[in-house]
C-alpha positions as CSV (number, residue, x, y, z in Angstrom):
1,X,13.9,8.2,5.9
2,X,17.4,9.1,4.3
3,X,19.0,8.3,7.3
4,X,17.7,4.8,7.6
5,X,17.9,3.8,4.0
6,X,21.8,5.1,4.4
7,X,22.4,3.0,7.6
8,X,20.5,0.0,5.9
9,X,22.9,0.9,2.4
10,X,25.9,1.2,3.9
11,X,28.3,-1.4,3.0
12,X,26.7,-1.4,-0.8
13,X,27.3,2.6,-0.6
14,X,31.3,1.8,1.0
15,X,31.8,-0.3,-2.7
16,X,31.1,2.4,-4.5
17,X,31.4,6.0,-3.0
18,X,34.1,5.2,0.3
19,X,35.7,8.7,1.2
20,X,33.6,10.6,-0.7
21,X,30.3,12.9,0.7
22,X,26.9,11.5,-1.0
23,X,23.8,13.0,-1.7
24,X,20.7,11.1,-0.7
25,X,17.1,12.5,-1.7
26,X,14.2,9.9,-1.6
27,X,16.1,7.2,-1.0
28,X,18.7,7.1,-3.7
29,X,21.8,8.7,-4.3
30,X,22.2,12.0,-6.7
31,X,25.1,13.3,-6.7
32,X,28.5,12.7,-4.7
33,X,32.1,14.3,-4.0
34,X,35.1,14.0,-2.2
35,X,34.9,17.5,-1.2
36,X,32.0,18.5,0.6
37,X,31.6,22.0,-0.2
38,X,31.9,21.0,-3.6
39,X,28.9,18.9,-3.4
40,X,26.8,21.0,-0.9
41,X,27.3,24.3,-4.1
42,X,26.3,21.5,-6.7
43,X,23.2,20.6,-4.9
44,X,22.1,24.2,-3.8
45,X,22.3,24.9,-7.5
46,X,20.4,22.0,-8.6
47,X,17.5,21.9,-5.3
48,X,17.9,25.7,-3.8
49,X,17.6,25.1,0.2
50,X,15.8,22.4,0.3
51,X,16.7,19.5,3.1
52,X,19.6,17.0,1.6
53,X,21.2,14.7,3.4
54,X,25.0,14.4,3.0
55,X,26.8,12.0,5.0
56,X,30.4,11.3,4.3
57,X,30.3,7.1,3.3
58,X,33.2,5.1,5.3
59,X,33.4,1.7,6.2
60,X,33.5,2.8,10.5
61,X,31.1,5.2,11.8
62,X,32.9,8.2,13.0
63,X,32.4,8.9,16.5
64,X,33.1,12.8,17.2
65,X,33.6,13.7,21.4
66,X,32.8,17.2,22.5
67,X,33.8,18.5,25.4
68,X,31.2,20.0,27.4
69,X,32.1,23.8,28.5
70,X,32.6,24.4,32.4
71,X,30.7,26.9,34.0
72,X,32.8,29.3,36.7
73,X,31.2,31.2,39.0
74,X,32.2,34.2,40.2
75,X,31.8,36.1,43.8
């Protein structure tokens, strides 16, 4: 649910938090950071280990590309 009410908040979320790592519980922002780790030791204090989504907000999705390992065989 997080995920889609980011993706449908994102340019309103850009205005406000762009660069910075936010965190999303039901649906509304909590608490947010330019520094992730920052954030992430903010909100275990706050929930414990509890689910929390934390996207970084920018204006472009970020598309990451992972090379897939090779598999050798050997005689």
């Amino acid at each position: 649910a997080e995920v889609r009410w980011y993706e449908q908040n994102r340019e309103r979320l850009v205005r406000r938090y762009d660069g910075q790592f936010v965190a999303i519980v039901k649906q509304r922002v909590i608490d947010h950071d330019p520094a992730f780790e920052a954030l992430a030791e903010r909100i275990f204090k706050l929930r414990g280990a509890r689910d929390t989504f934390m996207p970084e907000v920018r204006a472009q999705k970020k598309t990451v590309r992972l090379r897939s390992p090779r598999v050798t065989r050997q005689s």
